[in-house]
KEGUVO-255038 format. One line per field, with one value per residue (C-alpha): residue number from 1; residue in three letters; chain; x, y, z. Coordinates in steps of 0.2 Angstrom, whole numbers, plus 5000, padded with zeros to 4 digits. Example, Ala and Ser with C-alpha at 12.3 -4.5 7.8 and 13.67 -1.06 7.14 Angstrom:
residues 2
pos: 1; 2
code: Ala; Ser
unit: A; A
xx: 5062; 5068
yy: 4978; 4995
zz: 5039; 5036
This chain:
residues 509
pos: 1; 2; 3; 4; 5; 6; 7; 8; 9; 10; 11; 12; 13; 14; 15; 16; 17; 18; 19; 20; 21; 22; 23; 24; 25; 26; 27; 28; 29; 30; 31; 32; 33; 34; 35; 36; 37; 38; 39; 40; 41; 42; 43; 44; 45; 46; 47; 48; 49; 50; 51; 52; 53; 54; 55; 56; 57; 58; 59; 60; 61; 62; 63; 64; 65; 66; 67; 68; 69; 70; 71; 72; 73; 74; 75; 76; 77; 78; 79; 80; 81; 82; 83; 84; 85; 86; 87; 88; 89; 90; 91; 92; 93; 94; 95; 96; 97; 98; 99; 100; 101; 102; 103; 104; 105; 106; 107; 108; 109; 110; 111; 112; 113; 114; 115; 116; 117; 118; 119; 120; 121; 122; 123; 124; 125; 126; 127; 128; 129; 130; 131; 132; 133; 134; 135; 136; 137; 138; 139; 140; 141; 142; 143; 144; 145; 146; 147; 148; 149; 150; 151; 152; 153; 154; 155; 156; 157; 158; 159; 160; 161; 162; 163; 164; 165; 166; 167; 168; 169; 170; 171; 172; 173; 174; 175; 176; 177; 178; 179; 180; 181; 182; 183; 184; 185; 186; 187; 188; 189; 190; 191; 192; 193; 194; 195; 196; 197; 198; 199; 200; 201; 202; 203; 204; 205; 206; 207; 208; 209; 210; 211; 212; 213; 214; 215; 216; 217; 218; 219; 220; 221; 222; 223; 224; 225; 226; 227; 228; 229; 230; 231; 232; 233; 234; 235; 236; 237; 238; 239; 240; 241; 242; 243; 244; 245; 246; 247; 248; 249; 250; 251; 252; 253; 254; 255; 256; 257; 258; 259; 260; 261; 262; 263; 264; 265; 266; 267; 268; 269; 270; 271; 272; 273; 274; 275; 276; 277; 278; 279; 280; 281; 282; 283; 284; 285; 286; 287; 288; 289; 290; 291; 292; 293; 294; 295; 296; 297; 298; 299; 300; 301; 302; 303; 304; 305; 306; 307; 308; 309; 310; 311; 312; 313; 314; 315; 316; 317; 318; 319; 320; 321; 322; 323; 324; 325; 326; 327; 328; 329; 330; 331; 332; 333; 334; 335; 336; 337; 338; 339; 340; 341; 342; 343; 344; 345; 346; 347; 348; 349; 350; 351; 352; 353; 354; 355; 356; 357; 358; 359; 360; 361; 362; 363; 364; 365; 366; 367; 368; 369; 370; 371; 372; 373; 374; 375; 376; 377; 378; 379; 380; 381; 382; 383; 384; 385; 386; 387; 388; 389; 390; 391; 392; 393; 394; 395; 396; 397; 398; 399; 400; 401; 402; 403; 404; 405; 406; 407; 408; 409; 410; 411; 412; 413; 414; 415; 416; 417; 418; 419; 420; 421; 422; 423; 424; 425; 426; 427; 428; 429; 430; 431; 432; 433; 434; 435; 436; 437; 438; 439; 440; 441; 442; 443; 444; 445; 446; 447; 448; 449; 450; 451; 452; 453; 454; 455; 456; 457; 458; 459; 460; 461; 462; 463; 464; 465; 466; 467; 468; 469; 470; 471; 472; 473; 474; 475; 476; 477; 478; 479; 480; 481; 482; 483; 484; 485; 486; 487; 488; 489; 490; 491; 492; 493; 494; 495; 496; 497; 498; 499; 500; 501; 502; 503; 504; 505; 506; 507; 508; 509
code: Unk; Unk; Unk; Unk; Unk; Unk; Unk; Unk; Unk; Unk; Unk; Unk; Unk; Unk; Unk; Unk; Unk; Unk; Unk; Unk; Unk; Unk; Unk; Unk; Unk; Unk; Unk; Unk; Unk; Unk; Unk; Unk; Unk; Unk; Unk; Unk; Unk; Unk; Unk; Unk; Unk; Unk; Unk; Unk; Unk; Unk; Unk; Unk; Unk; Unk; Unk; Unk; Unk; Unk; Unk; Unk; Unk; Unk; Unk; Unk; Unk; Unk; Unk; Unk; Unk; Unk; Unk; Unk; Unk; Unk; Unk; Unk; Unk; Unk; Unk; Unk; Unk; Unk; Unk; Unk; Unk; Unk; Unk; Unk; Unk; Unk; Unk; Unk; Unk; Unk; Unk; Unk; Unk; Unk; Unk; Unk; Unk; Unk; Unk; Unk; Unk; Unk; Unk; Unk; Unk; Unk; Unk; Unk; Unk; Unk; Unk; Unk; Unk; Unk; Unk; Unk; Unk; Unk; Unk; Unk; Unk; Unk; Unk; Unk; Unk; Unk; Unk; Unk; Unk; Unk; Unk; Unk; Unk; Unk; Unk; Unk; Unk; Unk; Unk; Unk; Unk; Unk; Unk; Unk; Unk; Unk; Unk; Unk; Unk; Unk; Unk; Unk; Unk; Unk; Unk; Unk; Unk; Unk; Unk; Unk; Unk; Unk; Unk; Unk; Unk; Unk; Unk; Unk; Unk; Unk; Unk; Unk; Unk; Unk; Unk; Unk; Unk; Unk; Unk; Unk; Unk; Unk; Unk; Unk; Unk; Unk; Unk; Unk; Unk; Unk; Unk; Unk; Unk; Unk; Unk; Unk; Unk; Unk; Unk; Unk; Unk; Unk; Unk; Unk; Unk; Unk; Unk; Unk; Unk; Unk; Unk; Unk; Unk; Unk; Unk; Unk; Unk; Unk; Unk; Unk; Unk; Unk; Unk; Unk; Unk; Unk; Unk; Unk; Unk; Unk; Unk; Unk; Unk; Unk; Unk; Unk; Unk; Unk; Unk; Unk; Unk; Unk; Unk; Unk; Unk; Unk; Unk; Unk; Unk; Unk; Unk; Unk; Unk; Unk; Unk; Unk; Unk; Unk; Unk; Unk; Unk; Unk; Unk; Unk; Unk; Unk; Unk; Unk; Unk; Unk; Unk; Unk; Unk; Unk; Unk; Unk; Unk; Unk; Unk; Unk; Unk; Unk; Unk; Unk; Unk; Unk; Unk; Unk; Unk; Unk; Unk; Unk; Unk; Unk; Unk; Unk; Unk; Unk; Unk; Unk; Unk; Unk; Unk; Unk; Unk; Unk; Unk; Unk; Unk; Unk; Unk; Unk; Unk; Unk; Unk; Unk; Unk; Unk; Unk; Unk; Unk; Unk; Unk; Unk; Unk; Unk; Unk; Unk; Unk; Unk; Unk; Unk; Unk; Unk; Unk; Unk; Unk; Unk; Unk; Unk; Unk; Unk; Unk; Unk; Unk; Unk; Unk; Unk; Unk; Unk; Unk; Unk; Unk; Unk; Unk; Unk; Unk; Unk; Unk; Unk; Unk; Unk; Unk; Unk; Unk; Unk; Unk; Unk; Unk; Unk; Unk; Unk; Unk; Unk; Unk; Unk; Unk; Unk; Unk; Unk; Unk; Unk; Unk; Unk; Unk; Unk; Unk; Unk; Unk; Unk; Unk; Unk; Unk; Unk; Unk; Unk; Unk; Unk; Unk; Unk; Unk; Unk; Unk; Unk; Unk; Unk; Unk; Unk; Unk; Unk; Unk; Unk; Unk; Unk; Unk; Unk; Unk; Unk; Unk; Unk; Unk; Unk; Unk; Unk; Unk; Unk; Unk; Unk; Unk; Unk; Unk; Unk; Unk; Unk; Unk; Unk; Unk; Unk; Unk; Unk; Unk; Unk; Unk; Unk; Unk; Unk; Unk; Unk; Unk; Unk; Unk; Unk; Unk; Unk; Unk; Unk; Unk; Unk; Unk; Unk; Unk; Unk; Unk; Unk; Unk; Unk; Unk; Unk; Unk; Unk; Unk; Unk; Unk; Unk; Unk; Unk; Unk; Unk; Unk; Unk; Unk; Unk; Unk; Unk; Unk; Unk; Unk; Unk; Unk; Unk; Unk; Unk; Unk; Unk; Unk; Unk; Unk; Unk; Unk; Unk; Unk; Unk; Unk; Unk; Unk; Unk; Unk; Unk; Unk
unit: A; A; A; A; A; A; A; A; A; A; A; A; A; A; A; A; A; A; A; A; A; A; A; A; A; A; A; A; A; A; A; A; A; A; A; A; A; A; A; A; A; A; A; A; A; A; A; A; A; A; A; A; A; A; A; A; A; A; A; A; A; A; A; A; A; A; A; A; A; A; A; A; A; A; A; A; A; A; A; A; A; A; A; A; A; A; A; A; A; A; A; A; A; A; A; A; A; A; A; A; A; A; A; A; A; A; A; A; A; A; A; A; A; A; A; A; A; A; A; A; A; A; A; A; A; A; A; A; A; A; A; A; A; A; A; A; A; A; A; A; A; A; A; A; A; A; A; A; A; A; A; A; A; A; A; A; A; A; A; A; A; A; A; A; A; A; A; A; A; A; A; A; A; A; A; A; A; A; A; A; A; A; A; A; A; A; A; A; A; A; A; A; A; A; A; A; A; A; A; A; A; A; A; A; A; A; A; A; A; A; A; A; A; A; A; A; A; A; A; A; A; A; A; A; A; A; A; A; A; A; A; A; A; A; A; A; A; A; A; A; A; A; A; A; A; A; A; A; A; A; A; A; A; A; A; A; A; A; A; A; A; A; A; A; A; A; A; A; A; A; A; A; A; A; A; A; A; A; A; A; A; A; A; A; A; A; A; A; A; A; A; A; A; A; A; A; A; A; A; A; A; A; A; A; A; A; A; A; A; A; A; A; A; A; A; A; A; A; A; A; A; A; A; A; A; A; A; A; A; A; A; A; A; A; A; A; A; A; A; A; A; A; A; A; A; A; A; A; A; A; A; A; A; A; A; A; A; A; A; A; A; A; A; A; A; A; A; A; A; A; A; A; A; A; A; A; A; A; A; A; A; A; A; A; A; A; A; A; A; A; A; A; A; A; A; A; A; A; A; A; A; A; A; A; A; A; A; A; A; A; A; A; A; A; A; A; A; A; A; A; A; A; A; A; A; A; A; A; A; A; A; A; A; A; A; A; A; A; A; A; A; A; A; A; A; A; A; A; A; A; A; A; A; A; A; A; A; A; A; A; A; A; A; A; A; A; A; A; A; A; A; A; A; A; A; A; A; A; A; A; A; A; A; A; A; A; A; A; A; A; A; A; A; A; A; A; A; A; A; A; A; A; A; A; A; A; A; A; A
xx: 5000; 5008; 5004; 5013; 5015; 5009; 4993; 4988; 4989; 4976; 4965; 4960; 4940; 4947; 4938; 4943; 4960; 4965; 4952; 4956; 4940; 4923; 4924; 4907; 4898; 4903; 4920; 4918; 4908; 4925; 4937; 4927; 4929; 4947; 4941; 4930; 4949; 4960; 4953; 4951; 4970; 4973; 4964; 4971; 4989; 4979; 4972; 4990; 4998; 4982; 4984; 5003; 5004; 4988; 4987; 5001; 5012; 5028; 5037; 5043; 5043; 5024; 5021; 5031; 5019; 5006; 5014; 5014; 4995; 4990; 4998; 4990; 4971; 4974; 4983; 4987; 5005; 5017; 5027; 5033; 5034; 5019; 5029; 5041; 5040; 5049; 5054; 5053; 5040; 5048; 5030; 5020; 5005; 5002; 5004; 4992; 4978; 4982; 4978; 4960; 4959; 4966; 4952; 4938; 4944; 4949; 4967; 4978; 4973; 4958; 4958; 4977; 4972; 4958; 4969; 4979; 4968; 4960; 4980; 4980; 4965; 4969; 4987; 4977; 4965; 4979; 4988; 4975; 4974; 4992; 4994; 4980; 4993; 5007; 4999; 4986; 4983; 4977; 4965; 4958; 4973; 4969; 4958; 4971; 4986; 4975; 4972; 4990; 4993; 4981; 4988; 5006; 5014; 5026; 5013; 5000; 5013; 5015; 4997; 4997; 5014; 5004; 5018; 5015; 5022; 5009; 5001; 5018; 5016; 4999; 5006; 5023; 5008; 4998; 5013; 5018; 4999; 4999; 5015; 5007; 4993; 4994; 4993; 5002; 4993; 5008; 5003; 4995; 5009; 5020; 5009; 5007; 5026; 5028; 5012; 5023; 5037; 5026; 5025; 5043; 5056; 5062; 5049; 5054; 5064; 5049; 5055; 5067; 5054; 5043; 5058; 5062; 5045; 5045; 5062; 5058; 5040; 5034; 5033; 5046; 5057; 5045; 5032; 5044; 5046; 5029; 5027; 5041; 5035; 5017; 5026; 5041; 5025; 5014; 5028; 5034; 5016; 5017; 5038; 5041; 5030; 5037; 5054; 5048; 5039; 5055; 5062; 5053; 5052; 5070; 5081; 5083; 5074; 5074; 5068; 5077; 5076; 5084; 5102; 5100; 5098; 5111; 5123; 5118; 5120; 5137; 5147; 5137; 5144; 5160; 5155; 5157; 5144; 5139; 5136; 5125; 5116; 5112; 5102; 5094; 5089; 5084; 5072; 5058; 5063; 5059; 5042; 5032; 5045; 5059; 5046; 5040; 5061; 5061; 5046; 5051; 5068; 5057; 5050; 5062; 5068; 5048; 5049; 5068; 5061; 5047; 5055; 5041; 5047; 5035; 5037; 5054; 5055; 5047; 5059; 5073; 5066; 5064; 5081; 5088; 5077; 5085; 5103; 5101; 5098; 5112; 5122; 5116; 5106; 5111; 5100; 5089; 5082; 5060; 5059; 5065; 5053; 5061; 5061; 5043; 5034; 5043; 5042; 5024; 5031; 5044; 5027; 5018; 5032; 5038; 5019; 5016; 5033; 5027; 5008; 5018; 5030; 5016; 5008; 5022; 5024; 5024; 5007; 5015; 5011; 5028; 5026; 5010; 5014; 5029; 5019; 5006; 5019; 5026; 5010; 5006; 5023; 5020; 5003; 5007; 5024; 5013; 4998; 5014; 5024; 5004; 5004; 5023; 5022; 5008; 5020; 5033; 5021; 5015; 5031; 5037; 5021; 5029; 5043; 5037; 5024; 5034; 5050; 5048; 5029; 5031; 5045; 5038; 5023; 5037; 5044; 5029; 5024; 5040; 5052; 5048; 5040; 5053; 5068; 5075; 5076; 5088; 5084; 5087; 5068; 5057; 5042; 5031; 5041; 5034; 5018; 5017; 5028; 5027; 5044; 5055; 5068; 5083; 5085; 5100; 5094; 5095; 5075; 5068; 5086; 5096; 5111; 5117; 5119; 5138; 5142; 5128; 5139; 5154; 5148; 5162; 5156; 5136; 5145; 5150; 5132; 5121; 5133; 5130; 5112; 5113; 5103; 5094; 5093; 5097; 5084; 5091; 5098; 5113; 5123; 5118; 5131; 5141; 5153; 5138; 5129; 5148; 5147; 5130; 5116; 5101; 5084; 5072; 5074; 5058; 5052; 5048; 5053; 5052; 5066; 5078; 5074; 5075; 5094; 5091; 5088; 5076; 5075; 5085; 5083; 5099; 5102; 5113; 5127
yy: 5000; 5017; 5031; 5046; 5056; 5074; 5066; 5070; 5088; 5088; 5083; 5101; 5097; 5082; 5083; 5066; 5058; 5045; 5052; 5060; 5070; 5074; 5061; 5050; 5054; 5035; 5039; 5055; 5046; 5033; 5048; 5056; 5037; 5042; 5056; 5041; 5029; 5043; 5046; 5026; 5025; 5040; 5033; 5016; 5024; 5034; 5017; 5010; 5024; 5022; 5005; 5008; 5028; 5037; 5050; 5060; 5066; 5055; 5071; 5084; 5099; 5097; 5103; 5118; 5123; 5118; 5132; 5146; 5140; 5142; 5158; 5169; 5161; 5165; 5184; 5188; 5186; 5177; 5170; 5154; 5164; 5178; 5195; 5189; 5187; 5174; 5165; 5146; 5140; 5134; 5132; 5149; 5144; 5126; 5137; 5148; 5134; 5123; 5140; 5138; 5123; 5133; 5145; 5132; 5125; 5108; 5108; 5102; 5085; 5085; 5099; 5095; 5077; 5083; 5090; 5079; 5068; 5080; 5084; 5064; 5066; 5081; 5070; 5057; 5067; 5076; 5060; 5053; 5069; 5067; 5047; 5051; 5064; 5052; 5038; 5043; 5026; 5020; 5028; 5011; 5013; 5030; 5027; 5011; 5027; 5037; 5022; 5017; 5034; 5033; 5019; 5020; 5021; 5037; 5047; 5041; 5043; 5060; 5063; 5057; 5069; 5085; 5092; 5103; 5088; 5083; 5101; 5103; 5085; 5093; 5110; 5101; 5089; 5105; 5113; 5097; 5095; 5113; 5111; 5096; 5106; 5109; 5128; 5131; 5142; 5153; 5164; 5152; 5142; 5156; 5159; 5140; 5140; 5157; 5150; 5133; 5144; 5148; 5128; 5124; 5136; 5121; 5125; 5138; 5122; 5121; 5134; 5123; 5111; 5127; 5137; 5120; 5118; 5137; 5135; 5121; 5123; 5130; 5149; 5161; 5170; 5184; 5171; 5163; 5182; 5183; 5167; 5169; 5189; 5178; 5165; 5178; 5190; 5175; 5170; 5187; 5190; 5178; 5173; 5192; 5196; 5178; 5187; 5202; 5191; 5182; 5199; 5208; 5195; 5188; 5201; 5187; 5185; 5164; 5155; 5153; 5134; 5136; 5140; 5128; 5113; 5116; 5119; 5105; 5091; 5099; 5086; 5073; 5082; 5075; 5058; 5054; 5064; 5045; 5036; 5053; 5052; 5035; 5036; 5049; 5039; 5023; 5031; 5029; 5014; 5007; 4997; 4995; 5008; 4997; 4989; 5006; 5008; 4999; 5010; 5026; 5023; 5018; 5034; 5043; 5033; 5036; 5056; 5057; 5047; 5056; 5072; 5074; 5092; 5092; 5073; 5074; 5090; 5080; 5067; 5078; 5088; 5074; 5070; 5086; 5087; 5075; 5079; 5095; 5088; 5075; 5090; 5103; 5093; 5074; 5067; 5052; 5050; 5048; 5039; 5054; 5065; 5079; 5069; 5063; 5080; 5074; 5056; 5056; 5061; 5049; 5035; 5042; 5043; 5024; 5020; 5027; 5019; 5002; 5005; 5010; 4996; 4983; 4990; 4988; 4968; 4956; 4947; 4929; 4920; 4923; 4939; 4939; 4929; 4942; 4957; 4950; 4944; 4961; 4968; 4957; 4960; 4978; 4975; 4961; 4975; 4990; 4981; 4974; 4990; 5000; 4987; 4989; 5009; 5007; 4998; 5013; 5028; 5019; 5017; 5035; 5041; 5033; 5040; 5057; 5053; 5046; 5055; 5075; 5077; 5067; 5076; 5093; 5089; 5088; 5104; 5111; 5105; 5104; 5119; 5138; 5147; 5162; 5150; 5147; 5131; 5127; 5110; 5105; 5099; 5113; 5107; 5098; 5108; 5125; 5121; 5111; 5118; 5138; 5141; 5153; 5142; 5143; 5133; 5124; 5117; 5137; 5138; 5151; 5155; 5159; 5166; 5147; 5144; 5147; 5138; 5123; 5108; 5117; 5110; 5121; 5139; 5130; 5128; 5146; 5153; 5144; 5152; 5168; 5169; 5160; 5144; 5135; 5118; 5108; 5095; 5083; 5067; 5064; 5056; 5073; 5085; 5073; 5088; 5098; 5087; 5078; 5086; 5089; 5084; 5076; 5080; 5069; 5055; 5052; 5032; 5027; 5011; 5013; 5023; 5010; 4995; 5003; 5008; 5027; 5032; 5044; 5061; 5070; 5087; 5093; 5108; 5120; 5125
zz: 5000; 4994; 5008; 5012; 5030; 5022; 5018; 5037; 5033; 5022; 5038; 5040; 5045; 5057; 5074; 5083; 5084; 5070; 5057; 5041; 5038; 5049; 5064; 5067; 5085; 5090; 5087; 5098; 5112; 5111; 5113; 5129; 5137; 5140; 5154; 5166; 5162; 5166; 5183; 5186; 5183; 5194; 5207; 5206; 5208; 5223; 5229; 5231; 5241; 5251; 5258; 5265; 5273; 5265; 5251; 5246; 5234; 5229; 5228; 5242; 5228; 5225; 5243; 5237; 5224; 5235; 5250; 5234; 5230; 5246; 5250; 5233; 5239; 5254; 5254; 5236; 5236; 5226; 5240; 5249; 5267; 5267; 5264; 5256; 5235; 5229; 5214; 5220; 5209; 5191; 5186; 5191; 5179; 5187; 5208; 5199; 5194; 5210; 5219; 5214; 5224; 5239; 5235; 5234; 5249; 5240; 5242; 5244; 5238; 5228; 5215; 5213; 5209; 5196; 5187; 5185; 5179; 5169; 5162; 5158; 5147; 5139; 5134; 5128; 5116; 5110; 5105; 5097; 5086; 5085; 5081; 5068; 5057; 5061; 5056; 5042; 5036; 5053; 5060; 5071; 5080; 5087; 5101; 5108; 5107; 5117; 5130; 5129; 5135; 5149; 5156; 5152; 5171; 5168; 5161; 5178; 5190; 5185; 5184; 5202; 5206; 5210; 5198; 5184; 5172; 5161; 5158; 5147; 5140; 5134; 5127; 5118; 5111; 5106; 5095; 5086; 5084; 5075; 5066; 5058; 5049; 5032; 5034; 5054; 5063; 5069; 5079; 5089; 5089; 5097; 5110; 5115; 5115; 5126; 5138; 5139; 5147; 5162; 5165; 5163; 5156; 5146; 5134; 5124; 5117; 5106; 5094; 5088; 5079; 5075; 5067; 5055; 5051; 5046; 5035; 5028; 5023; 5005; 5002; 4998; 5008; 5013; 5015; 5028; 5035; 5039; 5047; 5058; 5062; 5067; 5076; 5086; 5093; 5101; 5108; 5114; 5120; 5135; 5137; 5140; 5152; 5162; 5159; 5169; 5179; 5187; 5187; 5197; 5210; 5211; 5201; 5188; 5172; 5175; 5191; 5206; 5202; 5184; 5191; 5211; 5200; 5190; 5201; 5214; 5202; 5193; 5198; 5186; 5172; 5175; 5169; 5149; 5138; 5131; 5149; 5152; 5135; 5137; 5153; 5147; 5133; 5143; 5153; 5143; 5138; 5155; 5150; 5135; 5129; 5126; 5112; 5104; 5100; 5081; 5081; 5086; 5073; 5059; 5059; 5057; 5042; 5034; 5039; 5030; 5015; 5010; 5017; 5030; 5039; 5055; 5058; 5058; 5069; 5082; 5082; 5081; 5095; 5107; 5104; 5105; 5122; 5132; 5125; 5132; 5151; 5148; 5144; 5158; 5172; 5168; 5182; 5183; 5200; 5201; 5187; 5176; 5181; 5171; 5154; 5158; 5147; 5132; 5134; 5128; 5109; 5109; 5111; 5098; 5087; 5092; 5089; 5075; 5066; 5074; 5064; 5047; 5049; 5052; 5039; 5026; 5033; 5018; 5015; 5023; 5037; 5046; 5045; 5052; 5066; 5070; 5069; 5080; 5093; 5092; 5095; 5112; 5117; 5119; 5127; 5140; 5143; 5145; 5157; 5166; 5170; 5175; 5190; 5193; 5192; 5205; 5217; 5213; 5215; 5233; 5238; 5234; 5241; 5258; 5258; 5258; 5270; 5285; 5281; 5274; 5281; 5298; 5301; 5296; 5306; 5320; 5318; 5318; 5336; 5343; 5337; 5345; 5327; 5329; 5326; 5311; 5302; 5287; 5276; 5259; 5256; 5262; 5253; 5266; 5281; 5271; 5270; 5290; 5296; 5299; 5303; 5294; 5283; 5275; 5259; 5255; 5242; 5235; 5227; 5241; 5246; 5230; 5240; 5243; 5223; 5220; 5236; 5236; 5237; 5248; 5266; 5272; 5266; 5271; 5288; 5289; 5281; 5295; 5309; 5301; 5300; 5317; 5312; 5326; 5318; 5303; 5294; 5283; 5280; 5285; 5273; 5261; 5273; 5282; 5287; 5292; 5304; 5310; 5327; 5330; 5340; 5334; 5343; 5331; 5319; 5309; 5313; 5292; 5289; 5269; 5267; 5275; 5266; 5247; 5252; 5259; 5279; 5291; 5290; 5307; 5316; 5323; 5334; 5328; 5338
């Protein structure tokens, strides 16, 4: 069967996922099944955490959005402590919709699990839509992508973070969606590009795909002028005033958080730039992903043969993506949390390239019988690792709970509120705690960057803003802690048999 990838951009009256042309009402009534699914999966992963130290977030920085949430419902301001602006939020947009909850006296659990779920939906639809350009001669498939989506266990386990994750899965779905279009709506694009910034700063990395597309399409050169004066201005409408927004609050025109992570984790740079690109690489691989790989390559050998720009500007962004984190911030830890937005376009791509190649199998029974193993591969895979990511999320969700939130709750009852309190995870001891704190890991405290891993210049900073006690683990500032006294050890029991240790509260000399 002769097909090409452009034909998808004549799709230009498609209303559902994996259509080409006016989609029937039943195929619309399958889509909206994903809404119900995504918030059964949600509450599955919810269910799990449950049963072992009740419902939480497997993530100490989701309490940190949370704290900023609270704090504009509640007074108005933009801050972590009340009076005091801060720039501690990498994603202002996500504080700014989990803020409603605050509002609606839903928080911190409920709205922020709505929305996640709704997030997981919104993913899903949009890679349907997505699959359906990719894939043009399969439009049965769509609706399976979507509920692949669904249920992949990255992609619910961020649903479940209470992290602003998935709402840029959506928006870097959104572009790719519009660069796919027969006539890119540019302007539009911009904007979605600029709005993606307020998420994550890492998404003005969607003008890369967005500039190729624009080169590479048809027109003249002043045709291309015009689309890139469409594109530059919605971006400009929404990154600029971000810029001004960090500015204002933190003297910086970037998050607090864009330089702390950095120059915590500095020392991974050290290893060799192909060990870092590699597990960068094998992090969505872990699950049905490993599968989707002859996929995911495949497509990029249909895009290059028939010359399809957009296709191939995705790929080539999700690779560029995660080359820039092995290159700046080559970390791995929560299951890649910060390659989780863009892991949803390397499974569309890998399941689009496994539809085309199936499609492109020889009429012989062999071949058959391989594609169809392929095919339950990936299934029995996928169901396996939703089931496995459960077991992950409820364990993360305990360490949180009995280590960061007990011992948050601690301090609360236990430390005089006038002292002052320096920790490396202030996210459940901000939003419990009520003390003022001191951030070593440099988010609320931006002061500490150029000296964040020096324990010795930590040492002489806590003496001189006369710290009362230290909260931490102890094997994270082994100097700092050497002589000191501990007055709580948090009583978790999760931490310790996964390799890690308790939480401790030290007086500080």
């Amino acid at each position: 069967m002769k097909y090409s990838l452009t034909d998808a951009s004549n799709a230009s009256t498609l209303n559902l996922p994996g259509v080409v042309g006016r989609a029937s009402g039943q195929a619309q009534m399958r889509a909206w099944l994903l809404l119900p699914l995504s918030a059964i999966a949600v509450g599955v992963y919810l269910l799990a955490s449950n049963s072992v130290s009740g419902i939480g977030f497997p993530l100490d920085d989701a309490w940190i959005h949370q704290t900023y949430a609270r704090s504009l419902a509640v007074s108005g301001e933009w801050a972590f402590f009340p009076g005091q602006p801060s720039a501690g939020s990498t994603a202002p947009l996500w504080s700014l919709l989990l803020s409603v909850g605050h509002f609606l006296s839903l928080g911190p659990y409920v709205w922020t699990f709505a929305l996640g779920a709704i997030s997981l939906f919104g993913l899903a639809y949009t890679g349907m839509l997505l699959f359906g350009k990719l894939c043009p001669i399969c439009p049965r498939y769509a609706f399976l992508v979507g509920v692949f989506l669904v249920l992949e266990w990255h992609l619910v386990w961020a649903a479940a973070s209470g992290m602003e994750t998935l709402l840029q899965a959506v928006l870097i779905l959104l572009v790719l969606l519009l660069l796919l279009g027969k006539s890119p709506a540019w302007f539009w694009i911009g904007l979605l590009v600029g709005l993606s910034a307020w998420v994550r700063p890492d998404g003005i990395t969607l003008l890369g795909p967005a500039l190729m597309v624009l080169f590479l399409g048809t027109g003249g050169w002043l045709d291309r002028l015009r689309r890139g004066v469409y594109l530059l201005l919605g971006f400009g409408l929404l990154f600029l005033p971000y810029l001004l927004f960090n500015q204002l609050l933190a003297g910086s025109w970037w998050p607090n958080t864009f330089f702390a992570k950095q120059a915590e984790y500095a020392a991974e740079l050290n290893s060799d730039i192909f060990y870092r690109l590699w597990e960068q690489a094998a992090l969505p691989l872990v699950g049905a992903g490993v599968l989707l790989l002859p996929g995911f390559i495949y497509s990029l050998v249909v895009s290059l043969r028939q010359k399809a720009w957009a296709q191939l500007a995705g790929w080539i962004w999700f690779v560029g993506y995660l080359t820039i984190y092995a290159l700046r911030l080559p970390v791995t830890y929560q299951h890649g949390r910060y390659l989780m937005p863009a892991m949803p376009v390397y499974f569309l791509w890998g399941l689009a390239g496994v539809s085309l190649a199936l499609s492109s199998l020889p009429e012989r029974p062999v071949w058959r019988i391989l594609g169809r193993t392929w095919l339950v591969s990936i299934v029995v895979v996928w169901v396996a690792f939703f089931l496995i990511g459960a077991n992950a999320y409820r364990r993360d969700v305990a360490v949180i709970q009995t280590e960061m939130v007990a011992t948050a709750h601690w301090v609360a009852e236990n430390i005089p509120p006038g002292d002052l309190v320096a920790a490396h995870d202030i996210g459940a001891l901000g939003y419990y705690g009520g003390h003022a704190l001191l951030d070593l890991a440099g988010l609320i405290s931006p002061e500490v960057i150029p000296f964040i891993r020096d324990q010795t210049l930590l040492e002489a900073y806590l003496d001189e803003q006369m710290v009362d006690y230290l909260v931490t683990f102890p094997s994270w500032y082994p100097i700092l802690v050497r002589d000191l006294q501990p007055v709580f050890r948090s009583r978790g029991t999760i931490a310790p048999v996964i390799g890690g240790e308790n939480m401790v509260v030290y007086r500080w000399r």
